[in-house]
C-alpha positions as CSV (number, residue, x, y, z in Angstrom):
1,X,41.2,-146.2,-190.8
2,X,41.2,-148.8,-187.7
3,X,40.6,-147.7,-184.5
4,X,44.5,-149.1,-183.5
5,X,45.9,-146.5,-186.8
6,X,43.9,-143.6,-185.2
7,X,45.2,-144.1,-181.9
8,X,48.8,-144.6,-183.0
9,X,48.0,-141.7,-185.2
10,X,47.5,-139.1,-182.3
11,X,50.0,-140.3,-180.3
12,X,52.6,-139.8,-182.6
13,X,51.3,-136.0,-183.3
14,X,51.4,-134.9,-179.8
15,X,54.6,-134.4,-177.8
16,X,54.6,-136.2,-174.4
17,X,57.1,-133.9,-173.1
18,X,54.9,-130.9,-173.6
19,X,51.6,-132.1,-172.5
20,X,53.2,-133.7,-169.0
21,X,55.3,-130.8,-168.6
22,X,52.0,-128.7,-168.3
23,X,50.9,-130.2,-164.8
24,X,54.8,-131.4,-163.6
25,X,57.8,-129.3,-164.3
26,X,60.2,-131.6,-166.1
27,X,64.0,-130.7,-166.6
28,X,66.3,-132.3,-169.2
29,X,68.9,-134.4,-168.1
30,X,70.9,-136.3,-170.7
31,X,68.7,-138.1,-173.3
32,X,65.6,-137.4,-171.2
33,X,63.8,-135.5,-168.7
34,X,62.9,-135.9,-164.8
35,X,60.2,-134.3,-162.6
36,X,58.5,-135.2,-159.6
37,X,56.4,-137.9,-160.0
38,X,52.4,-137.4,-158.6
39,X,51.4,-140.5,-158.4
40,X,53.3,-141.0,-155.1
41,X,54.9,-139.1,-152.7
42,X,58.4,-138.3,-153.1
43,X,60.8,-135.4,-153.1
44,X,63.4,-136.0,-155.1
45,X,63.2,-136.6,-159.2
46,X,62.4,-140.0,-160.2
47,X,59.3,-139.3,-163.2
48,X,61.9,-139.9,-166.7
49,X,59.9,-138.7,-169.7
50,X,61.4,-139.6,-173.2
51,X,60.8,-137.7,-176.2
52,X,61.8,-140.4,-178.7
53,X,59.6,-142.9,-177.3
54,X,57.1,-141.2,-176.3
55,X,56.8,-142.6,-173.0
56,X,56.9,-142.0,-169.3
57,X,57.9,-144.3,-165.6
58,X,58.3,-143.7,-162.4
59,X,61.5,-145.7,-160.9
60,X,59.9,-145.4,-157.4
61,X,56.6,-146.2,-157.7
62,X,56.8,-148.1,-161.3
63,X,53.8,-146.1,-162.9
64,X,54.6,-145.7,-166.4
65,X,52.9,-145.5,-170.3
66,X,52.1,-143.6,-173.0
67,X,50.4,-140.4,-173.2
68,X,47.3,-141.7,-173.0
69,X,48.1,-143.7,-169.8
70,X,49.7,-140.2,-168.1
71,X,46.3,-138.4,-168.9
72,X,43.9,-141.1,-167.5
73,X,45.9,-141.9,-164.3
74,X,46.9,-138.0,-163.7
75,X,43.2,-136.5,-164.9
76,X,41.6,-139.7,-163.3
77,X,39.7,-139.7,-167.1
78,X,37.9,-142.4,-168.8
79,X,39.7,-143.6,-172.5
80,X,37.0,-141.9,-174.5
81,X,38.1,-138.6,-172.0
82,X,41.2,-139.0,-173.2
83,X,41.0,-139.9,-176.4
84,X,38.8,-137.0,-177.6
85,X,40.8,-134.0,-175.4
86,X,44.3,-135.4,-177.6
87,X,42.1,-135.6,-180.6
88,X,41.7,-132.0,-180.2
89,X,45.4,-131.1,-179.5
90,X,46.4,-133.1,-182.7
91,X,44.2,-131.7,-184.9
92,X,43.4,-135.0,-185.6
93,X,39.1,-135.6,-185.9
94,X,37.7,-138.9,-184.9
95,X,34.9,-139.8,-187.7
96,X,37.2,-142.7,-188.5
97,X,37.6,-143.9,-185.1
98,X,35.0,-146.7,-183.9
99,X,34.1,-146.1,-180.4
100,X,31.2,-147.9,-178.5
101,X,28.3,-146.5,-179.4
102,X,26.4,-147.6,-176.1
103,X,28.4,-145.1,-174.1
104,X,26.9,-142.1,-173.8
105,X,23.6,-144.0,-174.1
106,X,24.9,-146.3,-170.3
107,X,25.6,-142.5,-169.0
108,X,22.4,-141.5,-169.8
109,X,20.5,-144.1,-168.5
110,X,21.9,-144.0,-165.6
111,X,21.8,-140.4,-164.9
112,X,18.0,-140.8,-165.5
113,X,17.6,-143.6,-163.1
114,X,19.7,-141.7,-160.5
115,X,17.0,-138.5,-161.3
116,X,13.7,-141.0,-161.3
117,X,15.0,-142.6,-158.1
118,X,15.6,-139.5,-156.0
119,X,12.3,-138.2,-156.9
120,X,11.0,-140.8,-155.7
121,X,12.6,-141.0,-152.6
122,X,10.8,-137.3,-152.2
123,X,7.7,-138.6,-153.8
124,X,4.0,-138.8,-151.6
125,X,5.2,-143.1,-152.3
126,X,8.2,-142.4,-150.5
127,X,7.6,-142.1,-147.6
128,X,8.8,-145.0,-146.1
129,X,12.1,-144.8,-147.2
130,X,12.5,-141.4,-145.5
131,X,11.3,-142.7,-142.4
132,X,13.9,-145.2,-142.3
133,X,16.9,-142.6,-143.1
134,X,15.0,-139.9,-140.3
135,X,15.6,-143.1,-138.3
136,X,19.1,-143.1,-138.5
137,X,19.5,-139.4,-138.0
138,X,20.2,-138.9,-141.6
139,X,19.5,-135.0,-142.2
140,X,17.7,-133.9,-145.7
141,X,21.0,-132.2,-146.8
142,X,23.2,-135.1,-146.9
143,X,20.2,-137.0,-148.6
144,X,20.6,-134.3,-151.6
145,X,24.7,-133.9,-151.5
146,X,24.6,-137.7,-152.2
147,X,21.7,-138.2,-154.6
148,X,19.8,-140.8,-152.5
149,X,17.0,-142.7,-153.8
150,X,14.1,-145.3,-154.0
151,X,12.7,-148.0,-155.8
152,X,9.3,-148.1,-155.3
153,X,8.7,-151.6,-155.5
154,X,6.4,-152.0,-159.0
155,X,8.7,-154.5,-161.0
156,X,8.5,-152.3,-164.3
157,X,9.0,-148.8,-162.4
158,X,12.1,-148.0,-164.0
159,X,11.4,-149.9,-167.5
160,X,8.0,-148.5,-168.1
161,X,10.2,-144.4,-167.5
162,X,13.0,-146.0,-170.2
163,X,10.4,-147.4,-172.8
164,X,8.5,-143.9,-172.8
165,X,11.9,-142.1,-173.4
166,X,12.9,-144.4,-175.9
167,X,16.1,-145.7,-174.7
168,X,17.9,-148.8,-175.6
169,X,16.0,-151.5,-173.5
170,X,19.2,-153.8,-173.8
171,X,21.5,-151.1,-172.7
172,X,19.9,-151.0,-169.2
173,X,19.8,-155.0,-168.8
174,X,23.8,-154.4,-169.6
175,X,24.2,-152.1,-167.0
176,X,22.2,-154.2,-164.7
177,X,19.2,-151.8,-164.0
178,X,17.1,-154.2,-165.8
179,X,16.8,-158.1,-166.2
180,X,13.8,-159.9,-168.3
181,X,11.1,-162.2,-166.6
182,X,10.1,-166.0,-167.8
183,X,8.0,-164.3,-170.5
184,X,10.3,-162.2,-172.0
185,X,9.3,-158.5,-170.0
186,X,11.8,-156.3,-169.2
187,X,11.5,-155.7,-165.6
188,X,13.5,-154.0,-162.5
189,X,16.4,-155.4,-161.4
190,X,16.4,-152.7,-158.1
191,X,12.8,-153.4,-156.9
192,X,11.5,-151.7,-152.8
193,X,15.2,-150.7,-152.1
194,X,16.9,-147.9,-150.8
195,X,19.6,-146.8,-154.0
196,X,22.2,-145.5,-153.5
197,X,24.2,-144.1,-156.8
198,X,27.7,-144.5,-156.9
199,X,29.1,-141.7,-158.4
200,X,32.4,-140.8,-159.8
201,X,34.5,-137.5,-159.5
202,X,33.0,-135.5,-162.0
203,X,29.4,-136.7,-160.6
204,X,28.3,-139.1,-163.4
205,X,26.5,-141.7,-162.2
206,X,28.5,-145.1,-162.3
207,X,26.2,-147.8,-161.1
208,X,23.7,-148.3,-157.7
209,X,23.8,-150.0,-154.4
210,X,20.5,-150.7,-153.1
211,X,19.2,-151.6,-149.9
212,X,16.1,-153.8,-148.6
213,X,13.7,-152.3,-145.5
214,X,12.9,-155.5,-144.4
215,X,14.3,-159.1,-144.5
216,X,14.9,-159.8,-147.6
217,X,18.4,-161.2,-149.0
218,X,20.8,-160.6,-149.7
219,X,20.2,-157.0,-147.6
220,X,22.5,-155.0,-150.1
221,X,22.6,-155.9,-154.0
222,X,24.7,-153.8,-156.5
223,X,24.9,-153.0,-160.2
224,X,27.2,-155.8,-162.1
225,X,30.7,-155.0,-163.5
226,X,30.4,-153.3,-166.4
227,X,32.6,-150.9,-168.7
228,X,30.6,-148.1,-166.9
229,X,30.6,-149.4,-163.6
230,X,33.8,-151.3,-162.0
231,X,33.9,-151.4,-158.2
232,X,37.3,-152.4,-158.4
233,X,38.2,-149.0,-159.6
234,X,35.5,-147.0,-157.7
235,X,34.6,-145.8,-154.2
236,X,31.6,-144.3,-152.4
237,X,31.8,-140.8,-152.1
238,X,34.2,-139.5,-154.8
239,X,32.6,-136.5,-156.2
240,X,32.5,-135.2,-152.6
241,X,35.6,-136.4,-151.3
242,X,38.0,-135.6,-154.2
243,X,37.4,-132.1,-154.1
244,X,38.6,-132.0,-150.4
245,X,41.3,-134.9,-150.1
246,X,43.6,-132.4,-151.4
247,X,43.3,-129.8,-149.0
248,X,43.3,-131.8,-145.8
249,X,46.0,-133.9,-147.4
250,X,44.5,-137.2,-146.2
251,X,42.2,-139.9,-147.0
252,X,39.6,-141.5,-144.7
253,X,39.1,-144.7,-145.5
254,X,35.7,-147.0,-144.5
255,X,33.7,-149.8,-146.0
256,X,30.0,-148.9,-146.5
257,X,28.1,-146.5,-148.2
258,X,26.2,-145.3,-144.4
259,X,29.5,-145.0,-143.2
260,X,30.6,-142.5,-145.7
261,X,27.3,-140.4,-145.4
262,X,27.6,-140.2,-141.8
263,X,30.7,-138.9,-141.5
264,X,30.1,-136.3,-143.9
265,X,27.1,-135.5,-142.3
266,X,30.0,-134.9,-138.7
267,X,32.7,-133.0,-141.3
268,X,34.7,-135.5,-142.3
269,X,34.2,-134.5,-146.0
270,X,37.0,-136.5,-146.9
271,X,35.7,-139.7,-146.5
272,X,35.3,-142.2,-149.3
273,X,33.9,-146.2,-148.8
274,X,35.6,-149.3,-150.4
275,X,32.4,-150.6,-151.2
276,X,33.4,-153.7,-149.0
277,X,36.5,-155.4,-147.2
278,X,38.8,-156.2,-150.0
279,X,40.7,-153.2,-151.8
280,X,42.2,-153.5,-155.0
281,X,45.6,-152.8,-156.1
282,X,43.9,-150.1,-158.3
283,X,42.0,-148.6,-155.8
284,X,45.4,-148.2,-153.9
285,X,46.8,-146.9,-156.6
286,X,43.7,-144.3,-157.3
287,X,43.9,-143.5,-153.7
288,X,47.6,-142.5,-153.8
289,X,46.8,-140.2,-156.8
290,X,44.6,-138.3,-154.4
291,X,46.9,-138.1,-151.4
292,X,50.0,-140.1,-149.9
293,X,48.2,-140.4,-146.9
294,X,45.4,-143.2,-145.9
295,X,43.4,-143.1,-142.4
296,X,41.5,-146.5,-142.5
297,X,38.9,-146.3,-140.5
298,X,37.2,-150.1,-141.4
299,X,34.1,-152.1,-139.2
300,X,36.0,-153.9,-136.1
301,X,34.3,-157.3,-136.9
302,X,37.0,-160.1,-138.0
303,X,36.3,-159.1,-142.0
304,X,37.0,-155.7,-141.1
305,X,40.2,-156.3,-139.1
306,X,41.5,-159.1,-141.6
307,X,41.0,-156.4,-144.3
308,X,43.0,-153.6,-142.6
309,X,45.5,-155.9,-141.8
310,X,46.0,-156.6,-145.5
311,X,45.8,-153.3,-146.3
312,X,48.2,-151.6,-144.8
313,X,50.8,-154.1,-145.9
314,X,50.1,-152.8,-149.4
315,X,49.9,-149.5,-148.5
316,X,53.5,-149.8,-146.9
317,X,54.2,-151.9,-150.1
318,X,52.9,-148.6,-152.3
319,X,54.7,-146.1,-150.4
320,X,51.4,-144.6,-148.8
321,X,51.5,-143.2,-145.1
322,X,48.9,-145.0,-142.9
323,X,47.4,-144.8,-140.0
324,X,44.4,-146.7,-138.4
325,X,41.5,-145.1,-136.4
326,X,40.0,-147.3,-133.7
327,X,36.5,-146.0,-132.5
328,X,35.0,-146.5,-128.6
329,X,33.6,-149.7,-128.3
330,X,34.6,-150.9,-131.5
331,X,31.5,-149.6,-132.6
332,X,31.8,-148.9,-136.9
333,X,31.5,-145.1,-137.8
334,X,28.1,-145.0,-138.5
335,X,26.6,-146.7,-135.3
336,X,29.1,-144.5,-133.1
337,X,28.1,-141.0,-134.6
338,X,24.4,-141.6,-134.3
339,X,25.1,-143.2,-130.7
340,X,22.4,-141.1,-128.7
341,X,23.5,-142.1,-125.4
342,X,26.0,-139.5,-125.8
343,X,25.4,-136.0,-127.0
344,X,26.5,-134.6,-130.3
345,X,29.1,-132.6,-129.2
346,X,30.6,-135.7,-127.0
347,X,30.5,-137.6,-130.2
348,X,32.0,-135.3,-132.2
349,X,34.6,-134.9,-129.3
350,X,35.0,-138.5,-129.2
351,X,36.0,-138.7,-132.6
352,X,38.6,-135.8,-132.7
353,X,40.5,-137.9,-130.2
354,X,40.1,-141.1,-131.7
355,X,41.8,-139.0,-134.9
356,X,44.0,-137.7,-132.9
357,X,45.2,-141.2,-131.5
358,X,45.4,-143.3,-134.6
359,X,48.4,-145.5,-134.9
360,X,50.6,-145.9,-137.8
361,X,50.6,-149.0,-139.8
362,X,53.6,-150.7,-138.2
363,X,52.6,-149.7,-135.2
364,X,48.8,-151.7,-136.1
365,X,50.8,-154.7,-137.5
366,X,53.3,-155.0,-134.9
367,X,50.9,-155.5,-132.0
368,X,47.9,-157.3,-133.7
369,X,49.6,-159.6,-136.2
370,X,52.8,-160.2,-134.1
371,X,52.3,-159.5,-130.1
372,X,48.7,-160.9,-130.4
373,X,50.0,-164.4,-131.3
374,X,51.1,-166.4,-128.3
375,X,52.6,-169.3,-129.9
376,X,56.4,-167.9,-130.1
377,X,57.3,-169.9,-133.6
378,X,53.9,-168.6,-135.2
379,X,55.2,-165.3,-133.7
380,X,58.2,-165.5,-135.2
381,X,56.7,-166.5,-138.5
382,X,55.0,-163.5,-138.8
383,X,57.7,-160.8,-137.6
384,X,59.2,-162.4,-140.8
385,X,56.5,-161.5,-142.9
386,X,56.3,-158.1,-141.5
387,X,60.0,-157.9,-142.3
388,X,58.8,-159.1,-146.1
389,X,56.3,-156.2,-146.2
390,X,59.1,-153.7,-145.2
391,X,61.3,-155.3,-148.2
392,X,58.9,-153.8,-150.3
393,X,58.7,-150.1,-149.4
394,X,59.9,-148.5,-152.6
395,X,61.5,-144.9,-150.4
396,X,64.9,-146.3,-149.6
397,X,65.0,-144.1,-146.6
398,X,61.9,-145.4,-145.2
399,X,62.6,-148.6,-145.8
400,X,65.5,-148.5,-143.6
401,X,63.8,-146.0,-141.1
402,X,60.8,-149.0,-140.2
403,X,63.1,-151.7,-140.2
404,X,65.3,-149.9,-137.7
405,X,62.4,-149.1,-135.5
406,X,61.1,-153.0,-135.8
407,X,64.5,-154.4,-134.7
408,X,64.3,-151.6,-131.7
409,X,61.0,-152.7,-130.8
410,X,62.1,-156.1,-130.7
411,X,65.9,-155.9,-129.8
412,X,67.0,-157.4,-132.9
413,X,70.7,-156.9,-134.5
414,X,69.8,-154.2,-137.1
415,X,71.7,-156.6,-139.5
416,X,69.6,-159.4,-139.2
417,X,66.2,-157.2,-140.9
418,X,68.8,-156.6,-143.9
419,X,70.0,-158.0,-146.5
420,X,73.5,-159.7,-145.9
421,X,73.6,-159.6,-149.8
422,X,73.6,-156.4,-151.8
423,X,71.3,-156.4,-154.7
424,X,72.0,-157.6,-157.6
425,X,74.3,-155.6,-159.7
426,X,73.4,-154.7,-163.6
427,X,75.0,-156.6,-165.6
428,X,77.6,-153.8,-167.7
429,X,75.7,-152.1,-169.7
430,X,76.7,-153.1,-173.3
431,X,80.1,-151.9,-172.2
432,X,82.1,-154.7,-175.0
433,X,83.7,-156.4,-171.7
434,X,80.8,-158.9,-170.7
435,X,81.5,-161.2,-167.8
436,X,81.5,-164.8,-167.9
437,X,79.2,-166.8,-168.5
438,X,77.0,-168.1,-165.0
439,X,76.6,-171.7,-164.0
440,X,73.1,-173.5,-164.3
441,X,72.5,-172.8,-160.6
442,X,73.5,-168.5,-160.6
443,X,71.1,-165.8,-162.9
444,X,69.5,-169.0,-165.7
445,X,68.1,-166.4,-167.9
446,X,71.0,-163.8,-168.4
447,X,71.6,-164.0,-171.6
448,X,68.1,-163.9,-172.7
449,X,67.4,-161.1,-170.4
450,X,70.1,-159.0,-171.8
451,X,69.4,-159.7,-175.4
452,X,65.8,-158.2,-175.3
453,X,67.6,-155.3,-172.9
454,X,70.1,-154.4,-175.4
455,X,67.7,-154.3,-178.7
456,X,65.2,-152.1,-176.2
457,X,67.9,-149.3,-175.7
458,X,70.5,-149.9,-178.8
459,X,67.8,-151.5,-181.8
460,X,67.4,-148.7,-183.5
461,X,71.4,-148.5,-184.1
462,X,71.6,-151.0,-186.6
463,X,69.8,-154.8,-187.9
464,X,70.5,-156.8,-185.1
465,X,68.2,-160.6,-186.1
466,X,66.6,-162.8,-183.6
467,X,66.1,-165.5,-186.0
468,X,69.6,-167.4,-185.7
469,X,69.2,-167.2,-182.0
470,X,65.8,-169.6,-181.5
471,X,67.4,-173.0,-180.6
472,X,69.5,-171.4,-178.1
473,X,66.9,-169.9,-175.4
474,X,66.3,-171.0,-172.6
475,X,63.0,-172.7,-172.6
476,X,63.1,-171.4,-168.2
477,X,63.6,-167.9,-168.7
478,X,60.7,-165.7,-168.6
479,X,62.1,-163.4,-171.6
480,X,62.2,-166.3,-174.0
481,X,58.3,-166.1,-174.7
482,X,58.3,-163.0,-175.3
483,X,61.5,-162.9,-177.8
484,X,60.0,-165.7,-179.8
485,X,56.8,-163.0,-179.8
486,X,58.8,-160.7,-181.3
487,X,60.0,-163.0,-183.5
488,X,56.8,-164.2,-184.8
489,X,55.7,-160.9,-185.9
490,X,58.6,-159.9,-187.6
491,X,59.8,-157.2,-186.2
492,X,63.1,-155.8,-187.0
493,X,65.4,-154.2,-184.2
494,X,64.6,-150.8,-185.3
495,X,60.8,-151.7,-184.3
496,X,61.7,-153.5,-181.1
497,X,63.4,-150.5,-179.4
498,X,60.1,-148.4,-180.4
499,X,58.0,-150.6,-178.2
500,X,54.6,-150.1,-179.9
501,X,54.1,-153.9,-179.0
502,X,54.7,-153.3,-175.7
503,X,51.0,-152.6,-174.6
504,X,49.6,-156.3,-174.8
505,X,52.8,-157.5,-172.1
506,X,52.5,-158.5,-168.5
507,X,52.0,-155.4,-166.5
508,X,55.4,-155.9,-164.4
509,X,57.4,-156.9,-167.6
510,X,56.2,-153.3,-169.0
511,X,57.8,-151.9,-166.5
512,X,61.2,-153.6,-166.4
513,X,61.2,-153.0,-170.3
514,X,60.2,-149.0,-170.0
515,X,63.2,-148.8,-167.0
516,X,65.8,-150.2,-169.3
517,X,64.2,-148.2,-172.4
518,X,64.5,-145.1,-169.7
519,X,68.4,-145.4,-168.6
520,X,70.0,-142.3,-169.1
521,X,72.0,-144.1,-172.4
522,X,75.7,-143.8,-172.8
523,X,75.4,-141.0,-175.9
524,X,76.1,-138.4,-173.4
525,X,79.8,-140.2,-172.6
526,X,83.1,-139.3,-174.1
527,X,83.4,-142.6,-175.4
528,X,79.8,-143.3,-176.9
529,X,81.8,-142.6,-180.6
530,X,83.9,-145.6,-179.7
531,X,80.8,-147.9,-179.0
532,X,81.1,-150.6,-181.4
533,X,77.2,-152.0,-181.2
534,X,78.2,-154.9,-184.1
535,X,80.7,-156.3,-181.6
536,X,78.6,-155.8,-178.6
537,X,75.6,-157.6,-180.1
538,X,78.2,-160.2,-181.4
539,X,79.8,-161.0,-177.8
540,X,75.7,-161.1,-176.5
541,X,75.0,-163.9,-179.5
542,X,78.0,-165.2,-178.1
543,X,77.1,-165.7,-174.1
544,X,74.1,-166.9,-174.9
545,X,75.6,-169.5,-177.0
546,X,78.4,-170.7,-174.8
547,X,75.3,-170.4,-171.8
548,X,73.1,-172.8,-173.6
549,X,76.1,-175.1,-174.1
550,X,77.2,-175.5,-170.4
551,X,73.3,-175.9,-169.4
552,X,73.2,-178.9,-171.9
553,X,76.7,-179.9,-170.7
554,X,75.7,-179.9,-166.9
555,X,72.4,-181.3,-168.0
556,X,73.9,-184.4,-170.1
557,X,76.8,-184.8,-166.7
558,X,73.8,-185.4,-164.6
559,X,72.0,-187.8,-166.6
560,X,75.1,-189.9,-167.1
561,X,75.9,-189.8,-163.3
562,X,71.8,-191.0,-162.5
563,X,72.4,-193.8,-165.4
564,X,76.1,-195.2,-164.0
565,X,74.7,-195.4,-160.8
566,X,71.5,-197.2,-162.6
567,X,74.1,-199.6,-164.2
568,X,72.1,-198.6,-167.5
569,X,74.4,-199.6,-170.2
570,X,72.7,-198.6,-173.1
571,X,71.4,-195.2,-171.3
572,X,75.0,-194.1,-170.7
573,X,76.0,-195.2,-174.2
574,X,73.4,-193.0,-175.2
575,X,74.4,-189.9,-173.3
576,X,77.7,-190.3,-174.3
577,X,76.9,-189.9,-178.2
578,X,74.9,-186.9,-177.3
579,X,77.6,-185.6,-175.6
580,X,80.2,-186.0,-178.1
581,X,77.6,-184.4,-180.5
582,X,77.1,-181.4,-178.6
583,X,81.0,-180.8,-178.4
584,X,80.9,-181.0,-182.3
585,X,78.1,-178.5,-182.3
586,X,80.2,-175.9,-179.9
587,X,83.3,-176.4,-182.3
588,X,81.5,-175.8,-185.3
589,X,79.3,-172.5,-183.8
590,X,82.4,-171.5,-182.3
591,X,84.7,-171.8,-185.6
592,X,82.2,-170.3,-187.7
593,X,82.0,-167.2,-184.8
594,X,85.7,-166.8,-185.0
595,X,85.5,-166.6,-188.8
596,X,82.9,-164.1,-189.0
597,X,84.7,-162.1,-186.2
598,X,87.9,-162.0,-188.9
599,X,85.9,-161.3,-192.2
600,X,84.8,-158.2,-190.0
C-alpha cells in the first residue's frame, strides 16, 4: 500500500469531531460544529469542525486542515508524531507505510552529540570554555538546565565517537555535524566552539549553535536546515519556556541564545530567542499557540529595531497582544543583567520596571515609525501604512478600537481610518436569482469564482461537468488554474466537494476553499427541499457564458476604437468579422441554452 493510501486510510477511520472535541468543547450548530478556537485568542465561537469532510478552520485566524494538521499545530507534534498516535486510534498498523528511515537515526545522533559535547564542556579539556561562561556570570545551573557544550577543537572529535558507535556517517554530514575534507575524511563541522543545542519542547535535540573564543568568523555558525532542524520553525529555549508561557500568560521575546540564558538565570523562565532578527510567519503562528501575548524584548541596534518594527505589524496582523520592553541605556538583556556597576538586586529592580513600563505595539509604531520622521509627506506616508496594518487585525472590535485611538492621537475624522465602502457582499449563495452579470472593470473573475464555490459546497448533490466550460474562463482569474486542475485529473463533482486534492493548493486559496466548504449550508432552511441544484448550476454555466461574451465584446469595442483612430482599414475590417462571429457564437450558445432549459 503507498504511503498517500495509508494516510488517506487513517484519516478516514478516525472521527475529527471526536478527537478535537477532546481538547476544545465543540457544540453542533446546523450542519457542523463550533468551539473556541486555540490557536488565537478569542472569546466567542469561530473553530467550524465538519464531520463529512473531515476538516477544521478558524474564520478569525484562518488556521484550518485535516486531522492531521489539528494534532501537529495543537500538540506542536512532528508528522511521524502524528501519524503513529492516529495509527493507534484507527487500529490501523503502519508496516505498509514508508517513512524515512534516517529519522530516529538524525535524533539519535544528535542526542549523542548534545551528550559528548556537554561532557566535554565538564571535561579536565574544558576548561577554557567554562572560564569564558564564569566570565559572563553564567552560574553552573543554567549551564545544566540548557545542555551547554564544547567542541574541543580536534577536527575528528565528534566523527571518531560516531564511527565507534556505528552510526550512519552520512546521516551526520546531513544534519550538518559533519562535512568531509579534500581526501575524503569525515571531519567536524563544529570544531573549538562553544555549542549550544537547540532544543525543542519535548527536549530532543534539534540542531547546534556554536560559538568561537577568539576571532574567528563568522563568531556564531549553526546547524543547516534540515527535516530535523528548521530555524524557521524553532526558538531558543523551548523546552524551558513552554512549560511556563502558559502560566504567566506571556511570551518574552529576544534574539540570541545568551540573551535567553541570562534571563532565565534573573527568572524570566519564559523567555524564548528568535535565533536572529527576522521572525517567520510560522514562528508567529507557533508563538500564538503558546500565548496571545508577545513582550519583544530585541537588541536596540538598527537590526534589532528594524526587526521589532516589523514584527509587531504582524503580530497586530495575527491578532497577538504586544508590547515592547526598552532596557536602560539600550543596553541588550544580556549585557544589562550582568552590568556590575549596579548591584543584583538594582538590576533585577531595573528590570521589573522596565516590564512594568513597556508600551503596546501602536503605541511603539506610532512614535518611532510616524513621530520620528520629520519630513511631513514621509510622515504621512507612513500613518498610512500604519492604518494598512490595522486593516488587517482579524478581532473586528479591536480593529475598530486602534483605529479609533490612532485618529485621537492624531485628530483625524474617525471616518477617514475606515472604509467609506463596506466589504464586499457574497454573492447569493446559490439562491436561483443570480445577479447580473459585472462589467470588465467590476469583480473579472465571478463567475469562475462561484463555479468552484458552488461544486465545493453542492458537488456531491448531483454530476455537475467542468468539461463544456474550458473555452469560457477567464484566462485573469486566479480560480481558472485551478478548475482546469481539476479538470485534468478527472474528477467528478462528487470528488471536488470532498476536497482530497486540496492539500497541494496555495496556502491562502485552502483557506477561502475550507470557508466556503464550512458555511453553515442551506439544508437546515425551510426551503432547502425546494432547491433546484440543476437549475442553479445551469444559470452559473450561464453567467459565466454571457461574462465571457461581454469581456470579448468590450475587448473587440476597444480594438476597433484604437484601429479607427489608426485609420487601419484592414485592422477594423478585421475586428468587425470577429465581431459578427462572436454574435453568432452568443446566438447559437444561447439558443441551444434555451432548448435544453425546455427539454428539462
Amino acid at each position: 500500500m503507498k504511503n498517500s493510501q495509508v494516510i488517506d486510510s487513517i484519516r478516514q477511520a478516525v472521527d475529527i469531531v471526536q478527537i478535537i472535541n477532546e481538547v476544545v468543547p465543540l457544540k453542533k450548530s446546523g450542519s457542523n460544529f463550533f468551539g473556541v478556537c486555540p490557536f488565537h485568542n478569542e472569546k466567542s465561537a469561530s473553530l467550524s469542525v465538519s464531520g463529512t469532510k473531515q476538516l477544521f478552520h478558524c474564520f478569525g485566524c484562518k488556521v484550518g486542515g485535516d486531522v492531521f494538521k489539528f494534532l501537529q499545530l495543537f500538540h506542536r507534534w512532528d508528522f511521524p508524531q502524528t501519524l503513529e498516535e492516529l495509527a493507534k486510534r484507527s487500529g490501523i498498523k503502519l508496516e505498509s507505510y514508508n517513512a524515512d528511515p534516517t529519522w530516529e537515526e538524525g535524533f539519535q545522533i544528535l542526542d549523542l552529540a548534545s551528550t559528548i559535547f556537554e561532557e566535554a564542556l565538564h571535561s579536565k579539556e574544558g576548561q577554557l570554555f567554562r572560564y569564558y561562561l564564569e566570565s559572563r556570570k553564567i552560574p553552573e545551573k543554567i549551564w545544566k538546565d540548557f545542555r551547554l557544550g564544547a567542541h574541543l577543537g580536534h577536527h575528528r572529535f565528534f566523527a571518531e565517537i560516531l564511527e565507534k558507535k556505528g552510526f550512519h556517517m552520512d546521516i551526520a554530514v546531513r544534519l550538518g555535524l559533519l562535512g568531509r575534507s579534500s581526501n575524503g575524511e569525515f571531519v567536524d563541522r563544529f570544531q573549538g566552539r562553544l555549542m549550544f543545542p537547540i532544543l525543542d519542547e519535548k527536549g530532543r535535540t534539534r540542531g547546534f549553535g556554536g560559538r568561537t573564543l577568539g576571532s574567528d568568523q563568522p563568531k556564531y555558525i549553526n546547524s543547516p536546515k534540515t527535516a530535523h532542524f528548521d530555524k524557521s520553525r524553532l526558538f531558543y529555549g523551548t523546552h524551558l519556556a513552554s512549560k511556563d508561557i502558559p502560566r504567566k500568560g506571556y511570551t518574552v521575546l529576544v534574539e540570541g541564545y545568551l540573551d535567553v540564558i541570562s534571563l532565565h538565570e534573573f527568572g524570566v523562565s519564559n523567555a524564548l530567542g528568535s535565533m536572529g532578527t527576522s521572525l517567520t510567519m510560522e514562528q508567529i503562528r507557533i508563538l500564538k499557540r503558546m500565548s496571545a501575548r508577545v513582550i519583544s524584548l530585541y537588541d536596540a541596534d538598527r537590526a534589532g529595531l528594524a526587526a521589532t518594527e516589523k514584527n509587531l505589524g504582524n503580530f497586530l496582523r495575527e491578532g497577538l497582544e504586544s508590547k515592547v520592553v526598552v532596557l536602560p541605556n539600550a543596553k541588550d538583556p544580556d549585557a544589562f543583567l550582568h552590568d556590575e556597576t549596579m548591584s543584583v538586586d538594582e538590576r533585577k529592580n531595573l528590570l521589573r520596571k522596565s516590564f512594568e513600563s513597556s508600551v503596546s505595539a501602536l503605541d511603539y509604531l506610532i512614535k518611532n515609525t510616524v513621530l520620528s520622521e520629520s519630513n511631513a509627506q514621509v510622515r504621512g506616508q507612513r500613518l498610512r501604512g500604519l492604518v494598512s496594518i490595522l486593516d488587517h487585525v482579524p478581532d473586528e472590535i479591536e480593529r475598530a478600537v486602534l483605529k479609533k485611538d490612532l485618529a485621537k492621537r492624531f485628530e483625524l475624522p474617525e471616518s477617514m481610518l475606515f472604509s467609506k465602502t463596506s466589504p464586499e457582499k457574497d454573492l447569493p449563495r446559490f439562491a436561483p436569482n443570480l445577479a447580473p452579470a459585472p462589467t470588465i472593470t467590476g469583480d473579472t473573475d465571478r463567475w469562475e469564482r462561484e463555479i468552484l464555490r458552488f461544486l465545493v459546497k453542492w458537488g456531491e448533490k448531483g454530476d455537475f461537468a467542468l468539461t463544456g466550460l474550458i473555452s469560457y474562463l477567464s484566462s485573469t482569474s486566479k480560480w481558472t488554474s485551478l478548475l482546469l486542475r481539476l479538470t485534468e485529473l478527472q474528477l467528478e463533482s462528487k470528488a471536488i466537494a470532498h476536497l482530497q486534492w486540496l492539500t497541494d493548493v496555495d496556502v491562502e486559496v485552502q483557506s477561502t476553499i475550507r470557508e466556503w466548504a464550512m458555511e453553515e449550508k442551506i439544508e437546515e432552511k425551510s426551503d432547502f427541499a425546494a432547491m433546484d441544484f440543476g437549475t442553479l448550476w445551469a444559470d452559473l454555466q450561464k453567467g459565466l457564458r454571457r461574462s465571457y461574451f461581454q469581456k470579448e465584446n468590450e475587448r473587440i469595442q476597444r480594438d476597433l476604437v484604437a484601429a479607427e483612430e489608426q485609420s487601419d482599414i484592414d485592422r477594423v475590417r478585421g475586428l468587425l468579422s470577429e465581431k459578427q462571429d462572436l454574435l453568432k457564437m452568443f446566438k447559437s450558445v444561447s439558443e441551444s441554452h434555451v432548448s435544453a432549459n425546455a427539454e428539462n
